[in-house]
N, C-alpha and C positions, 0 to 999 in steps of 0.2 A: 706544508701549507704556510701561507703568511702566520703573521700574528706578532707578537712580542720579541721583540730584538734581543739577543745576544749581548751580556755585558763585556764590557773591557774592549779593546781597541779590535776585534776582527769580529764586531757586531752587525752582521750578517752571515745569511747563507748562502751567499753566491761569492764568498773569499774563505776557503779553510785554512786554516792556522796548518804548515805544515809538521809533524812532528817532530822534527829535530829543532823548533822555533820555540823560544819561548818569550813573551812580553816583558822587560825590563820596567821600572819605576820610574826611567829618567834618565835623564846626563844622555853624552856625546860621547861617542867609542874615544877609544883611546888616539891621542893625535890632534883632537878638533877642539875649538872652542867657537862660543856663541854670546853673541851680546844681539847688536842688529847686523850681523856678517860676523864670517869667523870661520878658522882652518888654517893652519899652516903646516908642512912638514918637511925636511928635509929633501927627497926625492916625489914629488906630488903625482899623482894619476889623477885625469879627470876624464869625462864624458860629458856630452850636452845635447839638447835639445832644442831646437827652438818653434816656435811659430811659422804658420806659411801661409799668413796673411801679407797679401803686397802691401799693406801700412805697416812697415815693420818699422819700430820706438827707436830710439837712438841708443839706448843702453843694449839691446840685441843686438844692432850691428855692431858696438864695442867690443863685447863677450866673442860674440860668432866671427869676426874677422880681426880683432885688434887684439887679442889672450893670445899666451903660448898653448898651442893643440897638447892638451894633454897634461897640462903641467897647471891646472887654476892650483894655488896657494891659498887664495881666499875669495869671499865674496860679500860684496855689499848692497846692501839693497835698500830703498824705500818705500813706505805704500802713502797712498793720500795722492800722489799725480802718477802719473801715464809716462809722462816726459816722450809722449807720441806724438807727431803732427809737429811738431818742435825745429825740423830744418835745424841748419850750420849751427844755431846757438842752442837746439838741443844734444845735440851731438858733445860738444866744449862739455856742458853741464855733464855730463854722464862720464867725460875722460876725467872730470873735475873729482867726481865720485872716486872715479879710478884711483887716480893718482894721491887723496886725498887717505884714502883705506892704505895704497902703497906707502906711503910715509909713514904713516902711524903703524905700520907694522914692520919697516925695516927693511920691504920684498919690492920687488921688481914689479911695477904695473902692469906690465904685458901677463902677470899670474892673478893679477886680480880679473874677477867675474863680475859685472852689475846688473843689477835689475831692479826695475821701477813697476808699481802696480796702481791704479788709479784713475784718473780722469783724463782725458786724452784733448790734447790741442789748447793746453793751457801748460805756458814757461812753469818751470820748477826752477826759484827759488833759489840763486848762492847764498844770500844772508845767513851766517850762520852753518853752513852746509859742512866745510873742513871741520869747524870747532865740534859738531856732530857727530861725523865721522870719528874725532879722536877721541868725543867722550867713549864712546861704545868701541874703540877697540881697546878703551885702558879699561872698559868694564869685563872682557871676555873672558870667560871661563866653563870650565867642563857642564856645569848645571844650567847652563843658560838658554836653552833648549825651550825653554817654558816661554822665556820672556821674550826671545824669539820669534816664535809663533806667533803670539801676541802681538807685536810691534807690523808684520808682513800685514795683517789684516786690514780688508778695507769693508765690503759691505757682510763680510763673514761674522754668523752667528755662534761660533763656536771654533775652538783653537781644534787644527789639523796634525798632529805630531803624534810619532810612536817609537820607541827604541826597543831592538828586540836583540835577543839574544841567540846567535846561530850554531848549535853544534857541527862541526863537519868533522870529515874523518881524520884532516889534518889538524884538530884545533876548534876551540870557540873563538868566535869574533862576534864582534856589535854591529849591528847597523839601525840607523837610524834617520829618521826624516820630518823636517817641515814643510807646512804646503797649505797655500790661502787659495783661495775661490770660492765662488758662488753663483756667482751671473757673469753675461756674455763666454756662454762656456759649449764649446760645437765650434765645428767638429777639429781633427787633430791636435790635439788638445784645447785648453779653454784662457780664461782670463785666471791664468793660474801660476801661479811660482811655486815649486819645488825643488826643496835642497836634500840634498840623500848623503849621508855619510858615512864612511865605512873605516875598522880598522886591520881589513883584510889589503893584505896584497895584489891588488891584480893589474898584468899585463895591460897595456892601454889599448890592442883589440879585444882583449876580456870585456876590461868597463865598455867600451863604444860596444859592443858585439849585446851585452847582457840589458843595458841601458836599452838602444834600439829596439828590441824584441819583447822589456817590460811595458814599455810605454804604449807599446804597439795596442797592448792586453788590457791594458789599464787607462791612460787620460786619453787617446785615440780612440776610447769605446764609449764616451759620455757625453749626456747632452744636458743643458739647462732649456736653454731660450733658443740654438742652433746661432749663432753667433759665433765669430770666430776674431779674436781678439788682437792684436797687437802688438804683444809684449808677452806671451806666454814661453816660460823657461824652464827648463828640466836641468840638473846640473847632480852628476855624482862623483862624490871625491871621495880618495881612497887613501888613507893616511899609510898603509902597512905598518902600523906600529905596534899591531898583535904579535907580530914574528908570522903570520900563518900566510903560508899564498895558495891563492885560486889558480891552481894551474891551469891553461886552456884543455877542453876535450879530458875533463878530471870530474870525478865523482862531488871533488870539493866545487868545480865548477856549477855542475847539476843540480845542487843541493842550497849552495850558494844563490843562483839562479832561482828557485823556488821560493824564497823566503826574499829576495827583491820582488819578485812577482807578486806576491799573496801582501807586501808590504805598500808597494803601490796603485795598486787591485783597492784593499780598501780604504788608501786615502781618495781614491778617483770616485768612491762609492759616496765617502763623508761630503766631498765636493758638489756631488749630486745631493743630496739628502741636506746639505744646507742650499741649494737650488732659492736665496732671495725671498723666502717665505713659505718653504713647501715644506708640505706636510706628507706625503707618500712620494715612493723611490719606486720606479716601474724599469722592468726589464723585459724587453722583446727580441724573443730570440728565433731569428727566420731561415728556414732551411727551401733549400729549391735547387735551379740546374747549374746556376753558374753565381760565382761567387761577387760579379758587379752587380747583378740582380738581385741576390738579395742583401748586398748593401745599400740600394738603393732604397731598398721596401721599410730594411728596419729604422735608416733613417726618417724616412718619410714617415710613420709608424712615431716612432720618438720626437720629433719635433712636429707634428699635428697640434694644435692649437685643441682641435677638438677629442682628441686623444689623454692630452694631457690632463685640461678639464674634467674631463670625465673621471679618470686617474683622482685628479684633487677631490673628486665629491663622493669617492667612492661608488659609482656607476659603472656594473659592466655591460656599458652601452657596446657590445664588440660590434656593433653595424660600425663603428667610427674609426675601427682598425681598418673593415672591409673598407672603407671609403678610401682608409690612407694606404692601402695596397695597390686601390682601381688606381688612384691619384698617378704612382709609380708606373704602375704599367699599363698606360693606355693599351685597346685592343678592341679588335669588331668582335671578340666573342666573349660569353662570361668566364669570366676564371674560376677555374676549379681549385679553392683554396682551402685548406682546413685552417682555424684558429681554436688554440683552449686559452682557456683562463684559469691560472694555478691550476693545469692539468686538467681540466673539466671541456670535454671537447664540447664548441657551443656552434662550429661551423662545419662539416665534411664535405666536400666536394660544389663547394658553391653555395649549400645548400641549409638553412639552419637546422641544429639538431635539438631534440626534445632533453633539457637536462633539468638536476635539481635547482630550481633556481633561489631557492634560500640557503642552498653549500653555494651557488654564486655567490650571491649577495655577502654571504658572510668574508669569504673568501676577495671579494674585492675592497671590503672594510679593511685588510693588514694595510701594517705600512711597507711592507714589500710586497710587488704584485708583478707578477710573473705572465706574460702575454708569449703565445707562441703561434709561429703561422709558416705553414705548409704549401710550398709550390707545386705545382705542376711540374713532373720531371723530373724530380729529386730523386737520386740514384743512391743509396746507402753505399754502396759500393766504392764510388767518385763524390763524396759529400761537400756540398759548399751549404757553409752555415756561418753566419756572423750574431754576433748580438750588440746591440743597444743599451746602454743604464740611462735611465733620462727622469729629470724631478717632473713633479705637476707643474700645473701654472694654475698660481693662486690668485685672491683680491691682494693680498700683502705685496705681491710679487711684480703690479702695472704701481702703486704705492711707492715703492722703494722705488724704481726706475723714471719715475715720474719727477718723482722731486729730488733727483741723484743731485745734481748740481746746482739745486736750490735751496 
C-alpha cells in the first residue's frame, strides 16, 4: 500500500535497490570530475540520448552530430535559457560553449558534449560566457557532484543526484548521476538533462546497447504535463579507470545493467514527484491485447487533466480513468475493462464493483498511488503491458507556468 516514502535515494517502491548496490555519500567514480561540466579520460566511451521533438536546440545538434561517437571527454552545460528556436546564431553560441570547455581543458571539441536547459526562443548570452566556462573548469573536482546538480536546475525543487556503489563479479565500480527536470516532461523523455558516470570499462556497444534499454525503462515512462521538450539529453561516460570491464553478454554486464536501471528508474521517479508543484506520484499500469494499445490507454490515463487532478486531491474518482481509457479507444460497444486502485478492484468488466471505500479513500491519500486497468483480450500467455509514472496537476503547477517568463 501507499503511504510514507522510503528514506535515502531509492525512495519508492516501484525502483528496488539491487543487492549487489549500495548508496555512496558522494563524489564521482574514479576518472571524472565536476564543477558545471566535467570528465576527462584518457580512452573515453560514451553513449547518448536525445530528444525527438522536431524543435530540436542547437546544443543537441552539436552533441548528436558535431562530438566524436563514442568518445565525449567532457560536458558543458547551462540552465536558465533553452538556446532553442535560436537558428545560425544559436548554433555559433553552443559551438562557442564547445570550444570554450575545449580550451579550458586541453581536449579536442569534437569530445566535448553541450547542453542548455531553460526558456526557449530567447539568444543566450556571450558576455561573459568563455570566462565561465574556464572558471568552473579550474573549479573541477572529484566532490563536485553536489554543486553540480545545483547549478543544472531551473524550475527544480530539489537536487536530483545519487552515486552508488556496484559490486560485480569482476570488481567494485561507482556509478553515478545528475539529472534536472520538472515540467514540460512527455513523452520520450522530458525537459530533462542527465549525466551518468561510470568508472567501469565498457565497450561502446555495451554503453549504446545498456544506455538505450535504461532509458527505455525509466525517462521514456514519465509524464509531468505530457509535453515533450526541446533540448532533452541523456549522456553516459565511462572513464574505465577502476581497472574493471563490463564485458558484453557477461554476468558483469547483467548486474552492471541492473543498478544503471534501478539508478535511472529512480531519478525518472524524483523527476515526476518534483512535477512543478506536486504533491502525489501516480502510476498506471495497463495490460490488454497488443502493446500500441495499451500504450496508448496508459498515456491517455497519465496525461488526463482529470485524472491527475483527482490524483492531486486525493479522490478515487476511477470514473475519470474509465473516461481516459473510453477517450483512447473509441468503439460502438462498452468496453469490458477492469480497474483497481492500490489493488482494490473498483471496476470488472465494465461494470462497478462493490469495495471498501474508506481502504479507498485511505489508500488514495499516499503519495504513491498505484492505478491498474485491464483490457479485453489480454492473454497471460502473449502479455502486452506497459506502465506510466506521471505527477498530479496542482494550483502551484498553472502558477509556476504562468509566470515562468515573467
Amino acid at each position: 500500500m501507499s503511504g510514507a516514502l522510503a528514506q535515502g535515494f531509492f525512495a519508492s517502491r516501484w525502483v528496488q535497490c539491487p543487492p549487489h548496490v549500495t548508496q555512496a555519500a558522494g563524489g564521482l567514480p574514479a576518472g571524472f570530475r565536476a564543477a558545471a561540466g566535467g570528465a576527462s579520460t584518457p580512452e573515453p566511451v560514451s553513449a547518448a540520448r536525445f530528444t525527438r521533438s522536431g524543435v530540436l536546440a542547437p546544443p543537441v545538434l552539436v552533441t548528436r552530430d558535431e562530438t566524436a561517437a563514442n568518445g565525449l571527454r567532457a560536458v558543458v552545460a547551462n540552465s536558465g535559457n533553452a538556446n532553442a528556436a535560436t537558428g545560425p546564431a544559436g548554433m555559433e553560441v553552443a559551438r562557442l560553449m564547445q570550444r570554450s570547455a575545449a580550451e579550458a581543458l586541453a581536449i579536442e571539441p569534437a569530445t566535448v558534449g553541450v547542453a542548455s536547459t531553460g526558456v526557449i526562443g530567447v539568444p543566450l548570452p556571450t558576455a561573459g560566457l568563455a570566462d565561465g566556462v574556464a572558471t568552473a573548469a579550474a573549479a573541477l573536482h572529484a566532490a563536485g557532484d553536489d554543486a553540480f546538480s545545483d547549478a543544472i536546475m531551473t524550475t527544480d525543487a530539489f537536487r536530483k543526484r545519487a552515486t552508488l556503489s556496484v559490486a560485480l563479479p569482476s570488481g567494485t565500480v561507482r556509478l553515478s548521476a545528475q539529472a534536472k527536470g520538472a515540467g514540460m516532461i512527455e513523452p520520450a523523455f522530458a525537459t530533462m538533462l542527465c549525466f551518468v558516470q561510470t568508472d567501469a570499462a565498457l565497450a561502446p556497444e555495451t554503453a549504446e546497447l545498456l544506455l538505450s534499454v535504461c532509458v527505455k525503462r525509466s525517462f521514456d515512462r514519465i509524464s509531468v504535463d505530457g509535453q515533450l521538450s526541446t533540448n532533452d539529453t541523456v549522456i553516459l561516460m565511462c572513464s574505465g579507470a577502476s581497472g574493471v570491464t563490463v564485458a558484453p553478454e557477461s554476468e558483469d554486464e547483467l548486474r552492471f545493467g541492473e543498478a544503471l536501471d534501478a539508478l535511472l528508474r529512480m531519478l525518472a521517479i524524483m523527476i515526476v514527484r518534483d512535477g512543478e508543484g506536486a504533491k502525489r506520484t501516480g502510476r498506471v499500469i495497463v495490460r490488454g491485447p497488443k502493446q500500441a494499445i495499451v500504450e496508448r490507454c496508459a498515456r491517455a490515463v497519465a496525461n488526463s487533466p482529470l485524472v491527475k487532478t483527482a490524483l492531486h486531491g486525493a479522490d478515487p474518482n476511477w470514473g475519470r480513468i474509465a473516461q481516459a481509457v473510453g477517450m483512447a479507444l473509441p468503439g460502438t460497444a462498452p468496453l469490458a475493462l477492469d480497474i483497481a486502485i492500490e489493488g482494490i478492484v473498483v471496476c470488472a468488466g465494465g461494470v462497478a464493483v462493490a469495495h471498501d471505500g474508506a481502504a479507498l479513500d485511505a489508500a488514495a491519500a499516499g503519495l504513491e498511488v498505484e492505478y491498474e486497468v485491464g483490457l479485453p483480450g489480454f492473454d497471460p500467455a502473449y502479455p502486452a503491458e506497459t506502465e506510466v509514472l506521471f505527477s498530479d496537476l496542482s494550483h502551484a503547477y498553472v502558477t509556476i507556468n504562468a509566470e515562468y517568463t515573467t
